[in-house]
C-alpha positions as CSV (number, residue, x, y, z in Angstrom):
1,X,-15.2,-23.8,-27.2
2,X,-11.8,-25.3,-27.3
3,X,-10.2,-24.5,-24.3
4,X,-6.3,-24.2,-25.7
5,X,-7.8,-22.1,-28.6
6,X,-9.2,-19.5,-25.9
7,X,-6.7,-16.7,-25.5
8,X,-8.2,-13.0,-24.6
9,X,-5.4,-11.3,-23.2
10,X,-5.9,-7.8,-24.6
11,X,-9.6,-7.8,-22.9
12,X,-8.3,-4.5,-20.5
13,X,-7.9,-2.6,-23.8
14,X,-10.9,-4.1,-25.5
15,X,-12.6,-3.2,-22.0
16,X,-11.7,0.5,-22.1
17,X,-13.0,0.4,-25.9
18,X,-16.7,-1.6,-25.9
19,X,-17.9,-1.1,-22.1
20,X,-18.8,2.5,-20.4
21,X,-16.8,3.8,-18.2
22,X,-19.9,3.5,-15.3
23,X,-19.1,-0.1,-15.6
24,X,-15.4,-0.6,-15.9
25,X,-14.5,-0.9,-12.8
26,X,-17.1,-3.8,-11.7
27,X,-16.3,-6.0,-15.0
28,X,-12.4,-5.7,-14.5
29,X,-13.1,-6.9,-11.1
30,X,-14.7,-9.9,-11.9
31,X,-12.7,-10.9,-15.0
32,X,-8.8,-10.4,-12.9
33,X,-10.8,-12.8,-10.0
34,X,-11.8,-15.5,-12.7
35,X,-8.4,-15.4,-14.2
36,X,-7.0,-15.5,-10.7
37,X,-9.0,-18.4,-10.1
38,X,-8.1,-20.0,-13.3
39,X,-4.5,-20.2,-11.8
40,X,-5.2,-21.1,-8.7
41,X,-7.2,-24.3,-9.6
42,X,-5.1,-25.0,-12.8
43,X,-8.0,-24.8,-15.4
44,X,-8.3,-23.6,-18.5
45,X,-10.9,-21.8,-19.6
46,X,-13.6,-23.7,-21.1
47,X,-17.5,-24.4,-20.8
48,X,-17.5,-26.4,-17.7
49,X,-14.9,-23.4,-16.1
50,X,-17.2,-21.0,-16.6
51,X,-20.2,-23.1,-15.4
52,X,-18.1,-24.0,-12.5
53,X,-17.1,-20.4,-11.5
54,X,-20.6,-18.7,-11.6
55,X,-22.0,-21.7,-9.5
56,X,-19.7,-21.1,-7.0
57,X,-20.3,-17.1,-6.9
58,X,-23.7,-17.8,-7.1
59,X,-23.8,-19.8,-3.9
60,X,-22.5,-16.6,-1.4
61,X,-23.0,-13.4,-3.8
62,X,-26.1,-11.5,-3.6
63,X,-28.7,-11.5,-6.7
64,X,-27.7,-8.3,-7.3
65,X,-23.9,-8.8,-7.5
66,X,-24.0,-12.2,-9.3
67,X,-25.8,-10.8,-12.0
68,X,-23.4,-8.0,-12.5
69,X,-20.7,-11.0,-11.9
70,X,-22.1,-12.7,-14.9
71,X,-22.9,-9.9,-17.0
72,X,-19.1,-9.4,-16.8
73,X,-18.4,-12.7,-18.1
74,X,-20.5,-12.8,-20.4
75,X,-19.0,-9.7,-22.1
76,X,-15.9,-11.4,-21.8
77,X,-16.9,-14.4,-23.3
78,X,-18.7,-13.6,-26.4
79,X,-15.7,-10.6,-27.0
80,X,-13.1,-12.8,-26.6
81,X,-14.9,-15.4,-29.1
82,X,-15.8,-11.9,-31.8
83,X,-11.9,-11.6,-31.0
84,X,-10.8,-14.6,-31.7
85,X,-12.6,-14.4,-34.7
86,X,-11.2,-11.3,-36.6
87,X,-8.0,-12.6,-35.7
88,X,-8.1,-16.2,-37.6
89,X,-10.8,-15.7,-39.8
90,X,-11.9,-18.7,-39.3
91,X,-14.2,-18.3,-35.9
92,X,-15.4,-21.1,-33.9
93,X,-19.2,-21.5,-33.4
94,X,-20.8,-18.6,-31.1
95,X,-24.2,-18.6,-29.9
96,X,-26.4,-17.0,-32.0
97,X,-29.5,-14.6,-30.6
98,X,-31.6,-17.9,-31.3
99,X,-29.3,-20.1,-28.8
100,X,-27.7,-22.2,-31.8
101,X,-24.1,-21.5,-33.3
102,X,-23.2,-20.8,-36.8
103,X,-20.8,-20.9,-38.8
104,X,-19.0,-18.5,-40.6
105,X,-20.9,-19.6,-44.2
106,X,-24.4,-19.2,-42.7
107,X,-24.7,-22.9,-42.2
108,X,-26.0,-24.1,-39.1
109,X,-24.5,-25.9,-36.3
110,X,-24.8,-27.8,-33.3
111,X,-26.8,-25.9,-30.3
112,X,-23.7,-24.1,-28.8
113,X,-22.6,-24.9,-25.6
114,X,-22.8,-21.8,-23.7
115,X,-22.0,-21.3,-20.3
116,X,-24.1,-18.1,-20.1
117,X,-26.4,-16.2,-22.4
118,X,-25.6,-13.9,-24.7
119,X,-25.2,-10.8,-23.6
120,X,-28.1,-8.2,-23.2
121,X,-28.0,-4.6,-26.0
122,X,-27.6,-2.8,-22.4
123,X,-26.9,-3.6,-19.0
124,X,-29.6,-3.6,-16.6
125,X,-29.1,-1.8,-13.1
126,X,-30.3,-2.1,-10.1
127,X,-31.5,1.5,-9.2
128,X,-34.9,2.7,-9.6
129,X,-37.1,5.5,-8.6
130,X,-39.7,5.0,-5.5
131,X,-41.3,7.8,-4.2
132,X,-38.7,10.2,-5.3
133,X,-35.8,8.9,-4.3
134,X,-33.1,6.2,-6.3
135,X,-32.6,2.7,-4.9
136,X,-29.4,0.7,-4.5
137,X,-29.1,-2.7,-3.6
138,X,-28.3,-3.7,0.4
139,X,-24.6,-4.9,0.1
140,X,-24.1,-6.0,3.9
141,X,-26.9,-8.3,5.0
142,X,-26.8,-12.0,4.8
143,X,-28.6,-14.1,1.8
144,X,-31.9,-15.8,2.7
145,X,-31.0,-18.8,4.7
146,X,-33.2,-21.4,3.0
147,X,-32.1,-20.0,-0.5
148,X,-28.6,-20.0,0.6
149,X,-27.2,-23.4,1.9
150,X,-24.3,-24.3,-0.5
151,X,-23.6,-26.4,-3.3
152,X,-22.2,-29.6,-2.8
153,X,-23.2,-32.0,0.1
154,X,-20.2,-31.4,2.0
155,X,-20.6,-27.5,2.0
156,X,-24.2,-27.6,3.5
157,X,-22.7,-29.7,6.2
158,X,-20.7,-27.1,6.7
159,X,-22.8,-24.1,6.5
160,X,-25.4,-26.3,8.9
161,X,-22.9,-26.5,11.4
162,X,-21.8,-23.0,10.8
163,X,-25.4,-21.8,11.3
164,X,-26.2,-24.5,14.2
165,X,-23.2,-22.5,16.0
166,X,-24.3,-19.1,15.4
167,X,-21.3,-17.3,14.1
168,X,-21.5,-14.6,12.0
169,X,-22.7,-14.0,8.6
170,X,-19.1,-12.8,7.6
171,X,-17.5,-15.8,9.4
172,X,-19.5,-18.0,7.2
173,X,-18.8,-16.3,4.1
174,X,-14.8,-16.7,4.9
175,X,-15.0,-20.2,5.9
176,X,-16.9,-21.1,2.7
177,X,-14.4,-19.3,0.8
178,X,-11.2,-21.2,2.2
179,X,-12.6,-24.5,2.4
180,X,-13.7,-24.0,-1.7
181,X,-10.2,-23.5,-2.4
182,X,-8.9,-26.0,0.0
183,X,-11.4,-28.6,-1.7
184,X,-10.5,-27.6,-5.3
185,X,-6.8,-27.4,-4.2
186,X,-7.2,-31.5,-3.4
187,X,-7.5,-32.4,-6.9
188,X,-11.0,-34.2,-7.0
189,X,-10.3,-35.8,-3.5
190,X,-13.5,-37.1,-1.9
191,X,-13.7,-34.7,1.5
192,X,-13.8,-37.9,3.7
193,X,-10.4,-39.1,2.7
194,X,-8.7,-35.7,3.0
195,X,-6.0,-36.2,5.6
196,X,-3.9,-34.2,7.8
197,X,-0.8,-34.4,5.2
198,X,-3.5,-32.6,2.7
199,X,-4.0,-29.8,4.8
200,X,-0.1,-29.5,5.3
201,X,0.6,-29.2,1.8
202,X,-2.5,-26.6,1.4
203,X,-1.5,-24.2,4.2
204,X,2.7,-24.6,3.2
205,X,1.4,-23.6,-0.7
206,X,0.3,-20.4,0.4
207,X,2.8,-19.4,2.1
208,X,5.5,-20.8,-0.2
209,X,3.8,-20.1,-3.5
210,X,1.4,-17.4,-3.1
211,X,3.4,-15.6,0.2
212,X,0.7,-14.5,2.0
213,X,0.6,-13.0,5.0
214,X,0.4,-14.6,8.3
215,X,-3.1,-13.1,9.6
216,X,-4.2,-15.1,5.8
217,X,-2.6,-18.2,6.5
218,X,-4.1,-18.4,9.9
219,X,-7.5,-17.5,8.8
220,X,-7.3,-20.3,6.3
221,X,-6.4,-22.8,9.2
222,X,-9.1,-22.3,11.4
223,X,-11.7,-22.6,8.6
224,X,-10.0,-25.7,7.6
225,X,-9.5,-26.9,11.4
226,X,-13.4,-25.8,11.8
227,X,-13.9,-28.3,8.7
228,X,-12.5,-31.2,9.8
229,X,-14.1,-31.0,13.7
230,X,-17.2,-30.0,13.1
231,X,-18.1,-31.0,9.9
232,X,-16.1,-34.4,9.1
233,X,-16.5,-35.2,13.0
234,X,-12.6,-36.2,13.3
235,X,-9.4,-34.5,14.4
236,X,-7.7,-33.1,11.6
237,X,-4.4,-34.9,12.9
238,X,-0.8,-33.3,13.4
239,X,0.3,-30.7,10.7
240,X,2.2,-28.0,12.6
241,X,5.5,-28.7,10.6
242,X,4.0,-27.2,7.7
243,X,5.7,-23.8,6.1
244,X,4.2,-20.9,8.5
245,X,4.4,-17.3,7.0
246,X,6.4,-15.0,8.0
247,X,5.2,-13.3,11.4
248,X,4.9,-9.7,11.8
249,X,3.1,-7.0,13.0
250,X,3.1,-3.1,12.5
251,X,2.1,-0.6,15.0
252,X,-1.5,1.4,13.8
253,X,-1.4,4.7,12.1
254,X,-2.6,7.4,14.6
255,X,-3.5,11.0,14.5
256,X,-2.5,13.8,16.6
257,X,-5.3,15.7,18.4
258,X,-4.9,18.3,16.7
259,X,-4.4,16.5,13.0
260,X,-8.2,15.1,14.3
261,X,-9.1,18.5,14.8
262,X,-8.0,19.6,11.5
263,X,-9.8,16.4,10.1
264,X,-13.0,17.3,11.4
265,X,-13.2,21.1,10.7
266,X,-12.8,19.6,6.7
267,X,-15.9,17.6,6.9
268,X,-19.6,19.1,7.2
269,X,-22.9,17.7,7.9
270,X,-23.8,14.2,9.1
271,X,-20.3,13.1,7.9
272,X,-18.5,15.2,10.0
273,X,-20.4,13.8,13.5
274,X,-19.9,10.4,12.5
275,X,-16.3,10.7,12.4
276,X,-16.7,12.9,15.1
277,X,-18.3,10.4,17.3
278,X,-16.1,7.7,15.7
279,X,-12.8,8.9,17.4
280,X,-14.8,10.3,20.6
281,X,-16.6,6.6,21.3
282,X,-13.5,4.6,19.7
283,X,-16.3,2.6,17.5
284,X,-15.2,0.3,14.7
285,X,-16.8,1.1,11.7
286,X,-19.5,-1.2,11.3
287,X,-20.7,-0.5,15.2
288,X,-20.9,3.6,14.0
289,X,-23.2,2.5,10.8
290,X,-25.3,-0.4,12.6
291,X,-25.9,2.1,16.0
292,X,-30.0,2.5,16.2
293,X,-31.7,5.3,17.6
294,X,-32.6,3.1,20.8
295,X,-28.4,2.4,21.3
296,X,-27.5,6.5,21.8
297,X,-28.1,7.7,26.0
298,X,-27.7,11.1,25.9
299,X,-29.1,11.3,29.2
300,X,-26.5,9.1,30.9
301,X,-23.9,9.8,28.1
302,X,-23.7,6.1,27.4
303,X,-23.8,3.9,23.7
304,X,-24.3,0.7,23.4
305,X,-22.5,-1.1,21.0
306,X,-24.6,-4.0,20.0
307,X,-23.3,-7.6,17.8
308,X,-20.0,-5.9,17.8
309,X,-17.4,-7.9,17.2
310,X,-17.3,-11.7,18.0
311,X,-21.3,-11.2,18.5
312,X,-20.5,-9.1,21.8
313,X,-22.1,-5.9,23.1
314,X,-20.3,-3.2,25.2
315,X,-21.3,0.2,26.7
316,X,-19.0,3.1,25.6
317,X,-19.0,7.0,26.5
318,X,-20.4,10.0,24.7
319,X,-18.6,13.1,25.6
320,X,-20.7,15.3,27.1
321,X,-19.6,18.1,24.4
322,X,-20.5,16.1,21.4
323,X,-24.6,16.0,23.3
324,X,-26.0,18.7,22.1
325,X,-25.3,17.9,18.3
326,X,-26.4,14.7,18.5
327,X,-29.3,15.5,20.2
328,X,-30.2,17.8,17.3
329,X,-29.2,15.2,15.0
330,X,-31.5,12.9,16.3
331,X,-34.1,15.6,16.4
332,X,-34.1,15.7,12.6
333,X,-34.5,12.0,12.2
334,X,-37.8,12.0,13.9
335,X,-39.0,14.3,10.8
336,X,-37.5,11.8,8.5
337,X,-39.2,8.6,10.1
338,X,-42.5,10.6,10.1
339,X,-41.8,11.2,6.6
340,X,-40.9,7.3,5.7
341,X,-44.6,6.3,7.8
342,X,-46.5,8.9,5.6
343,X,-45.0,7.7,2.6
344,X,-45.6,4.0,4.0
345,X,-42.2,2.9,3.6
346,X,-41.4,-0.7,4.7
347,X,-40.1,-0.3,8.5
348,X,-36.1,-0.6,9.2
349,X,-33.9,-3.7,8.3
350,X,-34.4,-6.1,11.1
351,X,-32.3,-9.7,11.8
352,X,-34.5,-12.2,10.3
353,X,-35.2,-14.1,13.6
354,X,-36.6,-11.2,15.4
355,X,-38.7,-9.2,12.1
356,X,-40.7,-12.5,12.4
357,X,-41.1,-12.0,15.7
358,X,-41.5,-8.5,15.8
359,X,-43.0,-7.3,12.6
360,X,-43.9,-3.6,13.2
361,X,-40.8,-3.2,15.6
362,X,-38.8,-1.8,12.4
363,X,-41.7,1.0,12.3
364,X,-41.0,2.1,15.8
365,X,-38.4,5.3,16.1
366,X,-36.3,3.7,18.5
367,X,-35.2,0.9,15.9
368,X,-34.6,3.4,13.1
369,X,-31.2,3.4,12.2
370,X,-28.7,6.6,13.6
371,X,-27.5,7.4,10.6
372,X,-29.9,6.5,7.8
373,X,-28.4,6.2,4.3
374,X,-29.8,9.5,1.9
375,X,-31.2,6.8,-0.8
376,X,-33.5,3.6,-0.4
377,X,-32.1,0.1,-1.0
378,X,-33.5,-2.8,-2.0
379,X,-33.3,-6.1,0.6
380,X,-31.9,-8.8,-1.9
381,X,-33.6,-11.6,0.4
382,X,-37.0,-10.3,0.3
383,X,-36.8,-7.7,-2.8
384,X,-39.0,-5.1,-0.2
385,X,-37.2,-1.3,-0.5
386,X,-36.4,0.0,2.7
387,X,-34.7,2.9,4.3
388,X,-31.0,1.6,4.9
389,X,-28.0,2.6,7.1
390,X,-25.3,4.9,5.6
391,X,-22.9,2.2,3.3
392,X,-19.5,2.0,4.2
393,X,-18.2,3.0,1.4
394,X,-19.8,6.6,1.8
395,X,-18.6,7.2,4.9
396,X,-15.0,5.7,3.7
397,X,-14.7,8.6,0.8
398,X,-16.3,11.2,3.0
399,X,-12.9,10.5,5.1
400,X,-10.8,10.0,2.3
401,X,-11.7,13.5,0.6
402,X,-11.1,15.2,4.2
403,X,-7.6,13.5,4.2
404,X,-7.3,14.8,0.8
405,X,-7.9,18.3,1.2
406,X,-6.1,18.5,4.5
407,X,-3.1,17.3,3.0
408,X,-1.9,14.8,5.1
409,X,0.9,12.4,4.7
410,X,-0.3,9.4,6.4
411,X,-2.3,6.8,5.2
412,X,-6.0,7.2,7.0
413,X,-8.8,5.1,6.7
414,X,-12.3,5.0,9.3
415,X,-10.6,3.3,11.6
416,X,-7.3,5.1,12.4
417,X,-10.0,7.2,14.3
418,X,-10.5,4.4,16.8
419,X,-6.5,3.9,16.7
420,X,-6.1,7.4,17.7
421,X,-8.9,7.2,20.5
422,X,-6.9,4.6,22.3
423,X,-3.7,6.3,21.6
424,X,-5.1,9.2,23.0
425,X,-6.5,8.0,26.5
426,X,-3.3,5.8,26.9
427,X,-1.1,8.7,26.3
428,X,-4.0,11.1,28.7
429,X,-2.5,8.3,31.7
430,X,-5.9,6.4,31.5
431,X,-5.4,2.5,32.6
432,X,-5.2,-0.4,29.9
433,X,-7.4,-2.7,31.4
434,X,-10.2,0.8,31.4
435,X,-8.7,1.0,27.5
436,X,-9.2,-2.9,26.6
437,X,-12.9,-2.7,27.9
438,X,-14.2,1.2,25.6
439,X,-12.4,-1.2,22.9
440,X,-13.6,-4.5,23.5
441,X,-10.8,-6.4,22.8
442,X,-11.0,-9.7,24.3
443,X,-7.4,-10.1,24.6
444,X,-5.6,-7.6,26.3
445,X,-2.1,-8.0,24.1
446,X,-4.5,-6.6,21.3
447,X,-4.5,-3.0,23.1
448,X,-0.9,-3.3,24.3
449,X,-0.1,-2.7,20.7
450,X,-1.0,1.1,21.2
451,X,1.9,1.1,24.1
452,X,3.6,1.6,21.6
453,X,1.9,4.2,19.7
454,X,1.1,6.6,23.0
455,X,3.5,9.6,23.3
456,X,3.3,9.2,26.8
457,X,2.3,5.5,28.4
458,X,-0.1,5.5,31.1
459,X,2.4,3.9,33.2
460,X,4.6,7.0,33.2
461,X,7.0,5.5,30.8
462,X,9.8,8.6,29.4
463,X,12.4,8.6,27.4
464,X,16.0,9.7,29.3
465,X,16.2,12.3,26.9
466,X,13.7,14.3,28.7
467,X,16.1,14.6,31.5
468,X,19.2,15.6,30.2
């Protein structure tokens, strides 16, 4: 394929035309990030692009997601090429069902040089029925580690020294990303002779050209300062004249009490407690999905909040009102775990290190998950279905349909719960240093931001107004 002869820029119409609906969304996805990526790295988009791009998703991305990633591209490849085609009249060699590309007189041609295969009558998905139920793919555990070390030699340095370190599996998919683009933002540069002024130039570009925000920009200097230290063994050198973005920060939506309230009473079922528990515990969201049975003291009142953020547990409270329904709660998940064991269901999702360790530990009840998803998923590291926790994007439009038929005005997502929570005791006159700890933040000038959002301050702090 020539690459200045490539031009596809009708492919969102041709999208809506040749592709169902089911699947629009997921190819339009993948198509505006290659694109994207096309103009971030200055390519064009020819064999070796395409080879280039799936080898890089293919090194973080699930099975499950790559393939839909390349079933996307593949559409848009071949259409583009029909497209291209029907246009000039005189089409360029296209792989043919037999892997060899003909001409438009029958003759034929050289074996075509196709980055991917020609694309499949219909689209293969991932769910499929076991013992009554439909399976989904587990979208928030971390690739096999053997399977998954990187690409080129200086990006399984990195992930061995991200591993060695222990951070966390969504740590090391962000530092992969930004050193990728910092890497293919170097023009070809060997990694060892990369240099402070490099990274300058890098971190000024995004700011400058793309404008992103200063939460982005610093993100993309620690991976990068994580790059040179621990991976190149040398200090990346003085580059703090380079062209910061522009600071800011915005106070937190919150909800009133009784706009929680309100929230609540338009939820039902297990939805309803989660968000219920959400706001009472001030949980982030992926601590309410990953809580276990064994994590929930009614007794004492207590949860533990285990790997929360950082890799840090905490103990938090459970109101002594919202007991009794999640006693029953947990009530009817003893029925569904005895139901899983009859039906010999694979035991609960485990971390790798300790299901080797403990292989019938994710059969016990106390290691079954709190709030068990309704549908089996498949573990793309071992392929074994299992009983998952709720996805977060279930709970995420369980909230935004409450929002919706409540009507409110405000933006509200999972975690303006926990943004109200704090709110709430600061406002109630409880102590910020009590506040900082049900949070866990490890700075306290991460809570002070809800000062600000707190009717009332728990220092006593009132307008003059209220005197008058």
């Amino acid at each position: 394929m020539d690459a200045r002869s490539f031009h596809f820029e009708d492919w969102e119409t041709a999208l809506r035309e040749t592709v169902s609906s089911k699947l629009q969304s997921d190819y339009r996805d993948a198509i505006v990030k290659f694109r994207y990526w096309l103009r971030q790295t200055g390519k064009q988009p020819d064999v070796e692009t395409f080879k280039a791009h799936l080898a890089w998703k293919q090194s973080y991305l699930s099975p499950d997601r790559f393939e839909l990633r390349r079933e996307a591209l593949r559409w848009y490849y071949g259409e583009g090429l029909r497209r291209m085609k029907t246009a000039t009249q005189e089409p360029p060699a296209t792989p043919s069902a037999t892997g060899y590309a003909s001409t438009s007189k029958g003759q034929t041609a050289q074996p075509a040089p196709s980055p991917i295969a020609a694309p499949p009558t219909a689209v293969k998905t991932s769910q499929r029925a076991v013992n009554g139920y439909r399976t989904y793919p587990m979208a928030d555990v971390p690739t096999a580690g053997a399977r998954d070390l990187g690409g080129p030699p200086w990006e399984k340095a990195l992930v061995s020294r991200i591993r060695e370190r222990h951070l966390a599996w969504t740590s090391e998919k962000t530092y992969r990303g930004w050193c990728r683009r910092f890497i293919a933002s170097c023009g070809g540069k060997q990694p060892e002779a990369l240099d402070h002024a490099d990274v300058r130039k890098w971190l000024s570009d995004l700011a400058v050209k793309e404008r992103v925000s200063v939460s982005t920009q610093s993100q993309a200097l620690n991976a990068v300062v994580f790059f040179f230290r621990e991976v190149l063994k040398r200090d990346p050198g003085d580059f703090s004249d380079f062209t910061r973005a522009r600071r800011g920060r915005k106070a937190p939506t919150v909800l009133t009490q009784a706009e929680c309230k309100r929230s609540f009473e338009a939820m039902e079922g297990a939805s309803r407690l989660m968000a219920e528990l959400m706001y009472a515990a001030g949980l982030r969201l992926t601590e309410l999905l990953r809580l276990r049975v064994k994590d929930v003291d009614l007794e004492r009142l207590q949860l533990a909040v285990q790997a929360g953020k950082g890799g840090k547990s905490r103990l938090t409270m459970i109101p002594q009102k919202l007991a009794p329904a999640l006693g029953a709660h947990r009530e009817r998940l003893r029925a569904l775990h005895a139901q899983d064991r009859e039906a010999n269901l694979p035991g609960v999702e485990l971390p790798e290190a300790l299901e080797r360790k403990w292989p019938k530990a994710g059969e016990k009840f106390t290691w079954f998950w709190f709030w068990p998803s309704r549908n089996l998923l498949r573990d793309h590291r071992s392929g074994i279905i299992r009983r998952h926790h709720v996805l977060d994007v279930t709970f995420q439009k369980a909230i935004r349909q409450a929002v919706e038929k409540v009507g409110f005005d405000k933006r509200v997502s999972p975690h303006t719960l926990r943004h109200s929570f704090a709110t709430h005791l600061l406002a109630s006159g409880v102590g910020i240093r009590d506040v900082q700890d049900l949070l866990g933040h490890a700075d306290i000038s991460t809570t002070e931001i809800y000062l600000h959002t707190a009717k009332y301050t728990g220092i006593g702090v009132r307008s003059p107004f209220e005197t008058l």
